[in-house]
C-alpha positions as CSV (number, residue, x, y, z in Angstrom):
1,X,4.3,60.0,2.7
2,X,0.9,58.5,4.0
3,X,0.7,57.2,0.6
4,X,3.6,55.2,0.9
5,X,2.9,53.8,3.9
6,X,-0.6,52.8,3.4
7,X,0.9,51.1,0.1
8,X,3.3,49.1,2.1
9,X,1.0,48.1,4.7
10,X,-1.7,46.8,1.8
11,X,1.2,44.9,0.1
12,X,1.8,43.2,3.8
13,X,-1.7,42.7,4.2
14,X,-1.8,41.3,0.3
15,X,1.4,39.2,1.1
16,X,-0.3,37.8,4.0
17,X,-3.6,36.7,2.2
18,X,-2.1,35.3,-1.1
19,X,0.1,32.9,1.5
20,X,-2.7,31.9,3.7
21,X,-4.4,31.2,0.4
22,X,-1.7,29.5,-0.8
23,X,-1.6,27.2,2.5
24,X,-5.2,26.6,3.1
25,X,-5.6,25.2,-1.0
26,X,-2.5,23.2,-1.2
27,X,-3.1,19.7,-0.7
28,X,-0.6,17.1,0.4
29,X,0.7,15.0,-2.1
30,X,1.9,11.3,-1.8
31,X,3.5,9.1,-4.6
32,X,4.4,5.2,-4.7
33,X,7.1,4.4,-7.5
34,X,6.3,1.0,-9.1
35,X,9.1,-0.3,-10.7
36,X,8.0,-3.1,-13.5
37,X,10.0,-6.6,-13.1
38,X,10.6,-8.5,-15.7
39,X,8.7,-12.2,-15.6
40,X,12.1,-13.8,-15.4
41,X,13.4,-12.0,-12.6
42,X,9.8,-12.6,-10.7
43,X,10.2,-16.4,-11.1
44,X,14.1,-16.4,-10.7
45,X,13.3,-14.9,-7.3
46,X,10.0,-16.4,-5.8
47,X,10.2,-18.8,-3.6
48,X,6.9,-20.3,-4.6
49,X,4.5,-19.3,-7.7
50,X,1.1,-21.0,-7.5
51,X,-2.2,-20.7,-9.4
52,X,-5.7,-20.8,-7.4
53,X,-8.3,-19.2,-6.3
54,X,-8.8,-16.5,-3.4
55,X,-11.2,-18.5,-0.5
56,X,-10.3,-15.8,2.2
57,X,-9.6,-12.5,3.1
58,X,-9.4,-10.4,5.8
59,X,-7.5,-8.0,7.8
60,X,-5.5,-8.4,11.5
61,X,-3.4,-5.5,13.4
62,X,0.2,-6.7,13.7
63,X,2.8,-4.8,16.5
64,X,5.7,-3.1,14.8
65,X,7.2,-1.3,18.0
66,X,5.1,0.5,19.9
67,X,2.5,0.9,16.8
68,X,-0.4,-1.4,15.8
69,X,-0.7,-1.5,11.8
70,X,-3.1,-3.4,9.9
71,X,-2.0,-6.3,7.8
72,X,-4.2,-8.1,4.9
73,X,-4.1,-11.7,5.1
74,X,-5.2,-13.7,2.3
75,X,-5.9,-17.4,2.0
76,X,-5.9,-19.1,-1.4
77,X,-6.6,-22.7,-2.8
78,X,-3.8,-23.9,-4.8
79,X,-4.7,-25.3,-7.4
80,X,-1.0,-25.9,-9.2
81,X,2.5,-25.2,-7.4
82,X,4.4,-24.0,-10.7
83,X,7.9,-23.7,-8.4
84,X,8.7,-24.6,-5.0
85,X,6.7,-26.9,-2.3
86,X,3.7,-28.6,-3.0
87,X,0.8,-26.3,-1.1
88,X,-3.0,-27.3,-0.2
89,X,-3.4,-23.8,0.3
90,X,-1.4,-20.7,1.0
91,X,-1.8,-17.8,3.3
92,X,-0.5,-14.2,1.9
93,X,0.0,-11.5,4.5
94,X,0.3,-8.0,2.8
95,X,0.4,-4.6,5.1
96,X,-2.3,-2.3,4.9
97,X,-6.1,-3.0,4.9
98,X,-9.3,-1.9,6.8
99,X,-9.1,-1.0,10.3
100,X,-11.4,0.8,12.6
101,X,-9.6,4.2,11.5
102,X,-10.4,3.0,7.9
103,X,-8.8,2.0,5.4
104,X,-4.4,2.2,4.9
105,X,-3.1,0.9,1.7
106,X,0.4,0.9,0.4
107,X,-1.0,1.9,-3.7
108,X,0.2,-0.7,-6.2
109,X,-0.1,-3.2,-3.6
110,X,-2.8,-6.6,-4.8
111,X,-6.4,-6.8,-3.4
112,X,-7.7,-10.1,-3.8
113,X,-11.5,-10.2,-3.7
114,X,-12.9,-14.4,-2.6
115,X,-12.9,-16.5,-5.5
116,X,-10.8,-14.6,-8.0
117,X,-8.1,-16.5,-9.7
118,X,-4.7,-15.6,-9.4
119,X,-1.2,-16.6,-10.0
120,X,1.2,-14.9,-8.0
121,X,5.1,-15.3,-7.2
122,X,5.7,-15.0,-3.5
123,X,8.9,-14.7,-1.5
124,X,8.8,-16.4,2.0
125,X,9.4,-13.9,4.8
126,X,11.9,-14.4,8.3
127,X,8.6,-15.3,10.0
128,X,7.5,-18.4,7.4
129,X,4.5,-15.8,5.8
130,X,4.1,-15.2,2.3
């Protein structure tokens, strides 16, 4: 009789460390789903596709609600508007970037570095941004 009860208190005991093992080396796991879009569909639904070159880049907090978040905003030279208005330059503003926290990045999202050439398809936001 002891027998069986020291055997169901080790199983508890085994039960108990197998799940805190469990626990303690799972890790969180996040995903982004990146859906490919055809190049037609990009330009049939930009409202502006320009080719330059990256002069600027930095990042700002922005107010959604109550919560600060940080937003990337890029400046680029244009050096050809292939559809819509004729820009000097154009200002991209992306969320995510470096903040005093560090950094918070949607993954897929661009990262323009100064002076890299680009060409990208942009859709203008309810605010005027890119």
């Amino acid at each position: 009789m002891r027998t069986n009860a020291n055997r169901r208190v080790l199983r508890g005991w085994l039960g108990a460390v197998i799940a805190l093992a469990v626990a303690l080396l799972s890790s969180v796991a996040s995903a982004t789903v990146m859906v490919e879009i055809p190049i037609e569909r990009l330009t049939r639904e930009s409202d502006l596709i320009v080719h330059g070159r990256v002069t600027r880049t930095g990042t700002r907090m922005v107010q959604e609600g109550a919560v600060f978040e940080p937003h990337t905003a890029s400046r680029l030279e244009v050096w050809a508007t292939l559809r819509g208005p004729a820009q000097v330059d154009v200002v991209i503003d992306e969320i995510g970037g470096v903040d005093a926290q560090g950094s918070n990045w949607i993954v897929g999202t661009p990262r323009y570095r100064v002076n890299e050439e680009v060409v990208v398809f942009l859709r203008r936001l309810p605010s005027g941004a890119y």
